[in-house]
N, C-alpha and C positions, 0 to 999 in steps of 0.2 A: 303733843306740842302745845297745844293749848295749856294743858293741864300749867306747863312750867311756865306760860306769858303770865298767866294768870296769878302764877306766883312770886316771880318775878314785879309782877305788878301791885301786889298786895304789901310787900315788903319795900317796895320802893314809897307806897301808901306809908308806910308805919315810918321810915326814917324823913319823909317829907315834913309829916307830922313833929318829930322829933326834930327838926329845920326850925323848927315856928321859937321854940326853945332854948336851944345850943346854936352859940353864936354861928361857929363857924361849920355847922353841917348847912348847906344850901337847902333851901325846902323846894323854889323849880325848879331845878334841873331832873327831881326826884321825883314831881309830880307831872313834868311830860313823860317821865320815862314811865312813869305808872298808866298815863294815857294812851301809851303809843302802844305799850303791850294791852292794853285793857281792850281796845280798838278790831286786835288783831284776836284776842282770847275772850271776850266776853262782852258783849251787847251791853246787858243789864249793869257790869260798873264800870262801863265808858258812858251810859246814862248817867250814872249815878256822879261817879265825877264833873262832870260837863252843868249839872243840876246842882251840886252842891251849894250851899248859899254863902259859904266862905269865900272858896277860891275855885267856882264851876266861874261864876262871868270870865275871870281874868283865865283860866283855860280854853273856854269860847272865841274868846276875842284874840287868845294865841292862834289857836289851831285852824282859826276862818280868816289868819291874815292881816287882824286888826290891831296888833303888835298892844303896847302895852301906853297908858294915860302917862301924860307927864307927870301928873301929880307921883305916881308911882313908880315910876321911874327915879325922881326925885327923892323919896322915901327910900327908896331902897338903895342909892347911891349913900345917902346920908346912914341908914342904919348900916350899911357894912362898914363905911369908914370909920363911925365909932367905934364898932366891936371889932376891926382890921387894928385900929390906933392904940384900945386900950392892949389886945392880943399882941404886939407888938412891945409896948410899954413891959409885957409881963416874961420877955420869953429872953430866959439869957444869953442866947447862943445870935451873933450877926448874922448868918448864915438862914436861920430862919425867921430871921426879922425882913431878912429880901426877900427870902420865899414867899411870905406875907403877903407883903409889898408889889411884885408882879402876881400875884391873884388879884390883889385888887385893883392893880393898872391892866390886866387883863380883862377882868367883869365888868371895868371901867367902859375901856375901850368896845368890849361887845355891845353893852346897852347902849352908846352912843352913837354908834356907828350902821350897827344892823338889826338892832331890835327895832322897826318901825316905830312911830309916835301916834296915838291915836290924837286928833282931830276936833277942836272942844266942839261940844254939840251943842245946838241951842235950839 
């Protein structure tokens, strides 16, 4: 069982990765689901994710409750809406210009709703 979180977790690693790149693949959804298995399948890269100096704070700050900064939030509403608008612009079918459309009124609505707001520090 391990054997497959662990792989499961690795592969969810590499299209997280792949996230950061292609507009419309998501990188967290990809990189909880690589922690959640890594958690349960391996010690050493649930450290290692949790440490990473990219995106280990902003999985810390998920996973212990302390949801995500506004700035970032922010950022990330704005880059999907570009690449939702221009993905949209480019796609000839109405049908999947809605489809679009409630993804990103859906992601919309999750980050503003239940994603906690971390707290500015001073």
């Amino acid at each position: 069982m391990k054997f497959l979180l662990n792989l499961i977790g690795a592969i969810a690693v590499v299209l997280a990765v792949l996230g950061v790149f292609l507009p419309l693949l998501p990188t967290t959804p990809f990189l909880l689901l690589a922690s959640a298995c890594f958690a349960r399948g391996s010690t050493r890269m649930h450290n290692w994710l949790r440490t990473n100096r990219l995106f280990g704070k902003y999985l810390r700050d998920w996973e212990d409750g302390r949801g995500l900064p506004l700035r970032g939030k922010l950022a990330i509403l704005l880059l999907m809406w570009v690449s939702m608008g221009y993905s949209m612009t480019r796609v000839p079918h109405v049908a999947l210009v809605l489809l679009l459309a409630a993804i990103g009124v859906a992601v919309t609505v999750f980050l503003l709703r239940f994603v906690p707001t971390q707290r500015a520090r001073r």
